[in-house]
C-alpha positions as a Python dict, from the first residue, in 0.01 Angstrom:
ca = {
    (1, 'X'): (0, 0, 0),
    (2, 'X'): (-247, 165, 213),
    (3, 'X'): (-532, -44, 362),
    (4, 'X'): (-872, 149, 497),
    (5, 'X'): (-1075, -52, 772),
    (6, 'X'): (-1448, 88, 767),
    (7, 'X'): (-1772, -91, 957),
    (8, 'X'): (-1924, -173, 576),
    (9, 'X'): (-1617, -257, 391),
    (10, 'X'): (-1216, -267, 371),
    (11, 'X'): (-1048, -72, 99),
    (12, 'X'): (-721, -169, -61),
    (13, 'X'): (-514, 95, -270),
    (14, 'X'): (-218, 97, -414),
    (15, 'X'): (-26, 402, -363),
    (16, 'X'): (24, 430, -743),
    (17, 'X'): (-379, 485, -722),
    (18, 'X'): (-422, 646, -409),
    (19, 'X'): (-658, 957, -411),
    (20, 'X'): (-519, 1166, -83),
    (21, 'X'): (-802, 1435, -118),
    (22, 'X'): (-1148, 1175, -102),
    (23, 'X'): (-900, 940, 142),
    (24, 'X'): (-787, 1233, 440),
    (25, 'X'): (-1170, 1396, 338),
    (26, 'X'): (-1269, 1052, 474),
    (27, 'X'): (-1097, 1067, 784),
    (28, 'X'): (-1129, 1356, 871),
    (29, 'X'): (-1510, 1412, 808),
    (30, 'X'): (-1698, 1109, 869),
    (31, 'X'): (-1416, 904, 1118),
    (32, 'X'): (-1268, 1215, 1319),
    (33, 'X'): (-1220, 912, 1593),
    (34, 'X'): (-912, 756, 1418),
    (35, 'X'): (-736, 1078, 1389),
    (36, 'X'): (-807, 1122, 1776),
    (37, 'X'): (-669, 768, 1804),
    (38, 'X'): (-351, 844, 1585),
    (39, 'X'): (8, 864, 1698),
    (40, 'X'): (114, 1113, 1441),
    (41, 'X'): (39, 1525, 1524),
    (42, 'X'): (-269, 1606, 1290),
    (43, 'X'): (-356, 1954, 1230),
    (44, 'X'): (-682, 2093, 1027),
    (45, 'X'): (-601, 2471, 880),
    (46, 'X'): (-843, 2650, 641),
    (47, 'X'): (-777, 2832, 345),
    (48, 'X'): (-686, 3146, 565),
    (49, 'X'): (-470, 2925, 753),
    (50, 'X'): (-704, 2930, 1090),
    (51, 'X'): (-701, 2615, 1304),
    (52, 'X'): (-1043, 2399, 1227),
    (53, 'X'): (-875, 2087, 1412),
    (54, 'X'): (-609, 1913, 1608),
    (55, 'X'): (-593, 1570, 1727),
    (56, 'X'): (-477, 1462, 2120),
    (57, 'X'): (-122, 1407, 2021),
    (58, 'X'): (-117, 1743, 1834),
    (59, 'X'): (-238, 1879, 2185),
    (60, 'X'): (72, 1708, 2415),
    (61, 'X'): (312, 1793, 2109),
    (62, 'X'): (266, 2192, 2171),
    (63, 'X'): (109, 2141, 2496),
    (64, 'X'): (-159, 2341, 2440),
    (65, 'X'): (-523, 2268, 2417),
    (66, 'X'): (-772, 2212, 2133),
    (67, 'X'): (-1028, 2494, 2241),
    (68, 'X'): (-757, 2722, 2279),
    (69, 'X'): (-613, 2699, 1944),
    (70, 'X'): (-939, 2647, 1776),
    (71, 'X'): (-1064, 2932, 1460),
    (72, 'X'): (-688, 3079, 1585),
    (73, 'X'): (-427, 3140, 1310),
    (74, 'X'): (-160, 2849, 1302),
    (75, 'X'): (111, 3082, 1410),
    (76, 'X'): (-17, 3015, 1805),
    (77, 'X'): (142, 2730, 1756),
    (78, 'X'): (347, 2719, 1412),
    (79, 'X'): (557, 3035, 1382),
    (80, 'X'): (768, 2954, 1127),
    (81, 'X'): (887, 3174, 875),
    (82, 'X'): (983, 2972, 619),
    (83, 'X'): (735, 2695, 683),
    (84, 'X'): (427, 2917, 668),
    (85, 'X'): (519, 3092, 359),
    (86, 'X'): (519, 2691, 202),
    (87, 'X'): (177, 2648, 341),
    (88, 'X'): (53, 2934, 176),
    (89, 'X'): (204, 2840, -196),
    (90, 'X'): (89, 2529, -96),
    (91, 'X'): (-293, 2643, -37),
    (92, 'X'): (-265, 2836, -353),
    (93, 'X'): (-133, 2541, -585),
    (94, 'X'): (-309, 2238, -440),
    (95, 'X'): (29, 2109, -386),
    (96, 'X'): (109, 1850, -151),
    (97, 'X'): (460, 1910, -14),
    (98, 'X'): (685, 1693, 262),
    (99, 'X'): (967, 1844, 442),
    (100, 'X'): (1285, 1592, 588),
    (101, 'X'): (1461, 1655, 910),
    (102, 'X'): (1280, 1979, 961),
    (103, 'X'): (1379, 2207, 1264),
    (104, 'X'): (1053, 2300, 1454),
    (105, 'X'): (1086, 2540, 1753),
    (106, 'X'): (844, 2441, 1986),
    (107, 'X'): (863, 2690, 2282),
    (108, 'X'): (1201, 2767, 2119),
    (109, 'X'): (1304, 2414, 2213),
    (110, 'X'): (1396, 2303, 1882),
    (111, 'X'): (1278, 2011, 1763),
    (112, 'X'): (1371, 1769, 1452),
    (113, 'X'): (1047, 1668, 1238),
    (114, 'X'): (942, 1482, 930),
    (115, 'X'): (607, 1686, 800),
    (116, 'X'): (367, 1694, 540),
    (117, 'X'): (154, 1942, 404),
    (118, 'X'): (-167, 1800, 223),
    (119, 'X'): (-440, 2049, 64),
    (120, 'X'): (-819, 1846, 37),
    (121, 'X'): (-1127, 1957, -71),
    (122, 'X'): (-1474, 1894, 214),
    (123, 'X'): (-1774, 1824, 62),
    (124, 'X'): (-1883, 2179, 33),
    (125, 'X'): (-1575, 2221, -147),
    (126, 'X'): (-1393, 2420, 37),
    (127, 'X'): (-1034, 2395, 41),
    (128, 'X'): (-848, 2277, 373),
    (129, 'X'): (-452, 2171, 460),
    (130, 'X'): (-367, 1900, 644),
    (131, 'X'): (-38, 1918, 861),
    (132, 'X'): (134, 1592, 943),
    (133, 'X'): (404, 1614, 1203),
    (134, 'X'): (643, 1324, 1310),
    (135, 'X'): (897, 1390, 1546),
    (136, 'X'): (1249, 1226, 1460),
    (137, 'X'): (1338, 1233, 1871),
    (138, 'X'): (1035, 965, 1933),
    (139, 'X'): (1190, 680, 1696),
    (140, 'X'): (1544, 802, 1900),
    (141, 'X'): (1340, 737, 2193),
    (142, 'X'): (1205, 405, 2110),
    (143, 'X'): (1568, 305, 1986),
    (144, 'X'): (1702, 418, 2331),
    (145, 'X'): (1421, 243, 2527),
    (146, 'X'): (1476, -113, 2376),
    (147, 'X'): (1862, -105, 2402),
    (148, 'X'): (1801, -20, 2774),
    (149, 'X'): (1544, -341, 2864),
    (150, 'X'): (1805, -516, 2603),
    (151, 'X'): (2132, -442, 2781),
    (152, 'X'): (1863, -480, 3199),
    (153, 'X'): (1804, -827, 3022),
    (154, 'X'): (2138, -916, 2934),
    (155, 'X'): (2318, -813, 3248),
    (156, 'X'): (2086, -1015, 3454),
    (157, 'X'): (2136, -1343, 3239),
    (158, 'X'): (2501, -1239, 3325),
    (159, 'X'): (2443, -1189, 3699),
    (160, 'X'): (2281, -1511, 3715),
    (161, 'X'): (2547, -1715, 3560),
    (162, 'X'): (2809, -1544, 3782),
    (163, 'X'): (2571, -1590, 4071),
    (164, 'X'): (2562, -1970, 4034),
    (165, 'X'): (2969, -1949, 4010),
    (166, 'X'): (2989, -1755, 4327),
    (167, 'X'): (2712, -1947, 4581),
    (168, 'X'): (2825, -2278, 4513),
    (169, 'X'): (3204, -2191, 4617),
    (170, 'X'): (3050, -1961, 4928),
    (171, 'X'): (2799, -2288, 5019),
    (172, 'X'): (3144, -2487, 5070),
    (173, 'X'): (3360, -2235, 5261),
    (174, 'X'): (3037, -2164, 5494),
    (175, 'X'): (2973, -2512, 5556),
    (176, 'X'): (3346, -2609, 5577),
    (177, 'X'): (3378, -2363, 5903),
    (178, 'X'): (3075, -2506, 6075),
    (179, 'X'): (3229, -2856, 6057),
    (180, 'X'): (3587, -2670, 6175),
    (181, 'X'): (3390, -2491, 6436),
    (182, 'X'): (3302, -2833, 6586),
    (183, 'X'): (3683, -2938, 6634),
    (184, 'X'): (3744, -2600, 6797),
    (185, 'X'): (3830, -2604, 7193),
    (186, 'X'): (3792, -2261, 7265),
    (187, 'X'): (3568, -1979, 7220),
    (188, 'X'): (3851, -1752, 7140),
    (189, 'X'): (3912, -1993, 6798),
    (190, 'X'): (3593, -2025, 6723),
    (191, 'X'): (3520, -1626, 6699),
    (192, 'X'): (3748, -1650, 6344),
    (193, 'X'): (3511, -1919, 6232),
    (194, 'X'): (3237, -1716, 6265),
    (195, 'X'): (3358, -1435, 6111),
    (196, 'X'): (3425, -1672, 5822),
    (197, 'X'): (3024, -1734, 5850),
    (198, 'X'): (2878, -1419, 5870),
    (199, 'X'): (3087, -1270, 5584),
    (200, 'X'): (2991, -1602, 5362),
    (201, 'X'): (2662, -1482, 5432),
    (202, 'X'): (2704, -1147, 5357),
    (203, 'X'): (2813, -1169, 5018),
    (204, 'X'): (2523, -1448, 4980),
    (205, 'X'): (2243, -1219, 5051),
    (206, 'X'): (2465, -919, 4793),
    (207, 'X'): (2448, -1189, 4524),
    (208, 'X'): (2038, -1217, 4567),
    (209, 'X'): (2042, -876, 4578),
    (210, 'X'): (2232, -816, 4278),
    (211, 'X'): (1939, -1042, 4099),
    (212, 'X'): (1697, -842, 4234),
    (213, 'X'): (1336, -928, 4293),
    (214, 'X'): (1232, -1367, 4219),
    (215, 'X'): (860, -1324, 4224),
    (216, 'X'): (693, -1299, 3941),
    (217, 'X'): (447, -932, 4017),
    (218, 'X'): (118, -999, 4188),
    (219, 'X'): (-86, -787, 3972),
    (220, 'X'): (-437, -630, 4107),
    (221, 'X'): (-585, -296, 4017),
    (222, 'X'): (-460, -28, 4220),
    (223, 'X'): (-437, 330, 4250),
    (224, 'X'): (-51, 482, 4185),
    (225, 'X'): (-148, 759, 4447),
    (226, 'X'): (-179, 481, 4705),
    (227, 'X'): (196, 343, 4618),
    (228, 'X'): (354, 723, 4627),
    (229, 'X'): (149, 837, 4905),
    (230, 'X'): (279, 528, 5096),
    (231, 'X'): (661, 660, 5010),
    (232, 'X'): (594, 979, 5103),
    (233, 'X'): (492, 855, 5496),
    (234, 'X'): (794, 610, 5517),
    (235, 'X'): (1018, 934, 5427),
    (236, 'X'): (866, 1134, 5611),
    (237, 'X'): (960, 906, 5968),
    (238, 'X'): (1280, 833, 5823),
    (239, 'X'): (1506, 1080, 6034),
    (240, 'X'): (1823, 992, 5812),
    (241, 'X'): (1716, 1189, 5492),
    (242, 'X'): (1509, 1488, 5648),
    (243, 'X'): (1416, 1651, 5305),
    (244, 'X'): (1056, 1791, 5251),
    (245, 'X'): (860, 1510, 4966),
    (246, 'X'): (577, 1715, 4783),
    (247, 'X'): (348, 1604, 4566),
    (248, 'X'): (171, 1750, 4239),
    (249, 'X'): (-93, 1470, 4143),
    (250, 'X'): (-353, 1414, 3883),
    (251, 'X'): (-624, 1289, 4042),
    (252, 'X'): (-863, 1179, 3765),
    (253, 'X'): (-578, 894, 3665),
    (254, 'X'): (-802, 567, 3661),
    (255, 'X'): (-650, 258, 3853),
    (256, 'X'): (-392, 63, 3663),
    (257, 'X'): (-319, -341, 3669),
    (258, 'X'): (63, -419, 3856),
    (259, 'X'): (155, -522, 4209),
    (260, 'X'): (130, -256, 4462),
    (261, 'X'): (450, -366, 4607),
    (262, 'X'): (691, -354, 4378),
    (263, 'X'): (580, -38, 4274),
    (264, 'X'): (615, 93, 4623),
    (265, 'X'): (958, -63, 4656),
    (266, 'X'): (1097, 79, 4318),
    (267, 'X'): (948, 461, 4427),
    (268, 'X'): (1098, 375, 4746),
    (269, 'X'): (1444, 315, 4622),
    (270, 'X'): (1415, 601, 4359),
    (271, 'X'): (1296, 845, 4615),
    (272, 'X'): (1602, 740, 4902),
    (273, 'X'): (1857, 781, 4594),
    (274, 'X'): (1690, 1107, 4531),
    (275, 'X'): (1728, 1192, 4964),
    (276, 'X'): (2100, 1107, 4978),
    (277, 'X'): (2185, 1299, 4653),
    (278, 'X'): (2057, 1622, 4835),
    (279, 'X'): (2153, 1487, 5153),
    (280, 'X'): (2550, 1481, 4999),
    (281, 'X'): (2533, 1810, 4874),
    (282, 'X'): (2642, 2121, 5035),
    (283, 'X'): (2590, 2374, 4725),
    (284, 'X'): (2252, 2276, 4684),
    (285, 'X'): (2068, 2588, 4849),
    (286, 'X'): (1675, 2406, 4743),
    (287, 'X'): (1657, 2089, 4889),
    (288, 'X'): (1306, 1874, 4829),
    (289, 'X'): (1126, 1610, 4622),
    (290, 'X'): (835, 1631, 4439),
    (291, 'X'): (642, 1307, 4309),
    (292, 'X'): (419, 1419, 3960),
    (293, 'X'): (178, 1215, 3809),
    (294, 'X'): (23, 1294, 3470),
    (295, 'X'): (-137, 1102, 3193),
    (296, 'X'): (36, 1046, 2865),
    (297, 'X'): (-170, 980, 2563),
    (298, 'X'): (-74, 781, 2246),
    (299, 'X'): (276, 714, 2414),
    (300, 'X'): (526, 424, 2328),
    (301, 'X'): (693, 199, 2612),
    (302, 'X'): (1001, 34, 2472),
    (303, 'X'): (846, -85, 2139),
    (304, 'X'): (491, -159, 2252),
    (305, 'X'): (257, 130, 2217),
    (306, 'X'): (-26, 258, 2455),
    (307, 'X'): (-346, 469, 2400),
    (308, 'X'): (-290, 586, 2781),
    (309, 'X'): (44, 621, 2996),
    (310, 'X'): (85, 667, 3339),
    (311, 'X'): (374, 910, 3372),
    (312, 'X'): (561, 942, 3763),
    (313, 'X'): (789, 1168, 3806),
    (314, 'X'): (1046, 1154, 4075),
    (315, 'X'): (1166, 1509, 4070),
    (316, 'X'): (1486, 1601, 4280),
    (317, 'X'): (1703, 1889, 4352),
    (318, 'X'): (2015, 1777, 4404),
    (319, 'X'): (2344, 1790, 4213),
    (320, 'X'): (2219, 1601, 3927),
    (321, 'X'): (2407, 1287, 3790),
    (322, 'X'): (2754, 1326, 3542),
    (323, 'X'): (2624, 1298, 3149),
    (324, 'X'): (2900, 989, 3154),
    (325, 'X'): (2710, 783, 3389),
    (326, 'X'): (2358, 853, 3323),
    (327, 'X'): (2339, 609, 2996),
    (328, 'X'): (2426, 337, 3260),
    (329, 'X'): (2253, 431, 3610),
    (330, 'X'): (2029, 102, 3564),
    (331, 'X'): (2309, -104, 3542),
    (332, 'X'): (2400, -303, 3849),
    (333, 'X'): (2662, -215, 4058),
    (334, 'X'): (2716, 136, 3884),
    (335, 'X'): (2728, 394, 4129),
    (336, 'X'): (2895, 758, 4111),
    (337, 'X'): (2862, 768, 4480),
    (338, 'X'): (3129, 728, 4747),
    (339, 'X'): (2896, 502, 4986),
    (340, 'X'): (2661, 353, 4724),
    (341, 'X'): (2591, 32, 4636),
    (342, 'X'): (2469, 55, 4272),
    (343, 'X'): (2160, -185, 4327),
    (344, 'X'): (1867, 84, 4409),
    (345, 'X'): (1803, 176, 4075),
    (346, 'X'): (1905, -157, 3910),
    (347, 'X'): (1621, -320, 4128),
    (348, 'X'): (1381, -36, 4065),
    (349, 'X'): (1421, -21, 3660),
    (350, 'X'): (1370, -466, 3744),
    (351, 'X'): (1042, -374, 3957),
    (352, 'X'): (875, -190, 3679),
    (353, 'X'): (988, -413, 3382),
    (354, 'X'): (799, -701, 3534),
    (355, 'X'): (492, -495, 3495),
    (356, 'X'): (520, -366, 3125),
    (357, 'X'): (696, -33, 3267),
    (358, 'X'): (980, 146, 3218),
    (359, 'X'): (1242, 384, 3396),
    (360, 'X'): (1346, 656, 3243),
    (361, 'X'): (1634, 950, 3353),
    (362, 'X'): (1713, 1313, 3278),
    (363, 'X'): (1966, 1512, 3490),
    (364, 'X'): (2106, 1880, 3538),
    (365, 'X'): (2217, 2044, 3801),
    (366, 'X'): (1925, 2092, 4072),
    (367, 'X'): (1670, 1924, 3826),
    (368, 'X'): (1702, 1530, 3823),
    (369, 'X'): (1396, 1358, 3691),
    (370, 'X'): (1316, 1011, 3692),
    (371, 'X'): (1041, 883, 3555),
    (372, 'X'): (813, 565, 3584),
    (373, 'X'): (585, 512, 3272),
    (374, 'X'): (355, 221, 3347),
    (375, 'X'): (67, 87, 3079),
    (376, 'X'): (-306, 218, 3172),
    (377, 'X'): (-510, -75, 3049),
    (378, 'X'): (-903, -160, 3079),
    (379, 'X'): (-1004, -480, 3257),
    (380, 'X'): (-1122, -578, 2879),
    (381, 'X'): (-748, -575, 2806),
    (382, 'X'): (-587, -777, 3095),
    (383, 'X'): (-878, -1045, 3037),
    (384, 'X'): (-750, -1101, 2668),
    (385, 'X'): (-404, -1088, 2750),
    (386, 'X'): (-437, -1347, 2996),
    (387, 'X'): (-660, -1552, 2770),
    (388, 'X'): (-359, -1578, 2501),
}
């Protein structure tokens, strides 16, 4: 059952019923903003199979521009054989056809598609095709984003059970070598009770940092050029990781609602993990960082989808992480390095989930990529959700 939304009245059709040529005529004619709006790749072709139209997520699919493609032929950005030579017996018959697990090479990456092919009639009655694309890799990607905050959720209800186990023993022991301390004569004796102290201590404050941050995010509006800009200084005096930080910013990116400092802590601690990786590697001939920030539109965080994305990119040359141990990089205390702790990027991917964001990794050899998608909301938007 389809359901139609206009300012003078709703329609309800049943898809037994359903008209496709007046209903995508519709859309596409007289409320062009909904296809801007959608999350599906649209694309307009004539009868001669020349571009007329294609929406914002048809642009970031083939990363290429609407006045570029615009009155071109659809092989600038659909060169398929096999596909094209449907289109055209589909522009001949009036058929609507829909092809399943499709293989789409897009910049001969390929790529694995549902798509539909839909022939309509404007009111001047000429004939035009609309081209639905859905990629199969973004409901992969939502799958993959939910089992991570899943499994970032379930090992900290985990940590905190086995936190409460281990502070309550570590409370006694400490406290039982201050009152032995006490009954000590000498100073030589009471140098092993101190030692008992300082390493109760020590695994104290490894157990709160194991949980990771216990403030809920003091959220303002704030610039994310402020946050990496802010990085890049601290790096920059720190003389232990002497690798060159660049920067490749978008400036026109509008502020976005989260708390300033835990973003800059979880760039921090990506950025450092990024420093020692090149800083361990002696094959790696390029050594530098670059941070990228873009804009990502109709994009999906975990389940919840977003008309605007902010998109940071941590960009590193180093060795780049084993395929084994990237699924679990965000879980605590897993490390694939010698003199790591395995709590940087645990308390990073914690940082941004607090405000509605998400890590995300991709490694090879002298290309590792992490990147931080946070929500771009209006002040409109954070007013409601605070009034639920």
């Amino acid at each position: 059952m389809l359901v139609l939304l206009s300012g003078k009245k709703n329609l309800l059709v049943e898809d037994s019923e359903l008209n496709m040529i007046k209903i995508f005529n519709k859309l596409y004619k007289s409320s062009a903003y909904i296809l801007d709006n959608l999350n599906i790749v649209v694309i307009v072709i004539n009868s001669d199979m020349r571009i007329l139209y294609i929406n914002p997520a048809a642009e970031m699919f083939f990363s290429i521009s609407r006045d570029r493609v615009q009155n071109r032929a659809l092989t600038v950005i659909v060169n398929e054989e096999d596909l094209n030579n449907s289109i055209g017996k589909s522009i001949h018959s009036g058929n609507t056809f829909v092809k399943r697990e499709y293989t789409l090479h897009i910049s001969t990456q390929p790529t694995i598609v549902d798509l539909s092919v839909t022939p309509v009639i404007d009111k001047d009655r000429n004939l035009e095709v609309i081209l639905e694309i859905i990629p199969q890799d973004k409901n992969i990607k939502i799958s993959r984003e939910e089992n991570l905050v899943s499994q970032q959720q379930a090992s900290r209800e985990l940590l905190r059970s086995m936190a409460h186990e281990v502070k309550n023993p570590l409370g006694g022991i400490r406290g039982a070598a201050q009152l032995l301390e006490k009954e000590l004569d000498t100073e030589e004796l009471r140098e092993y009770t101190q030692v008992i102290i300082d390493e109760a201590d020590r695994l104290k404050l490894l157990v709160d940092r194991m949980l990771g941050p216990k403030t809920l995010p003091n959220k303002q509006w704030t610039n994310i050029h402020y946050a990496t800009e802010r990085v890049r200084n601290l790096m920059n005096i720190d003389k232990n990781y002497p690798i060159d930080v660049f920067f490749d910013y978008d400036p026109s990116i509008p502020d976005i609602y989260a708390d300033p400092e835990h973003l800059i802590q979880a760039i921090l601690n990506l950025t450092k993990n990024a420093a020692q990786s090149i800083t361990e590697c002696d094959r790696c001939e390029i050594k530098k960082i670059t941070l990228k920030t873009r804009v990502k539109r109709n994009f999906t965080i975990g389940s919840a989808h977003y008309i605007l994305v902010l998109k940071l990119d941590i960009i590193d040359t180093g060795p780049g992480i084993n395929k084994q141990m990237i699924e679990h990089i965000f879980m605590p205390l897993i490390t694939d390095r010698a003199q790591g702790t395995g709590l940087g990027l645990s308390i990073a991917q914690s940082l941004i989930n607090k405000n509605d964001g998400l890590i995300e990794c991709t490694s090879k050899p002298g290309n590792t990529v992490f990147s931080i998608l946070l929500p771009i909301t209006s002040e409109q938007q954070v007013s409601e959700n605070h009034n639920e």
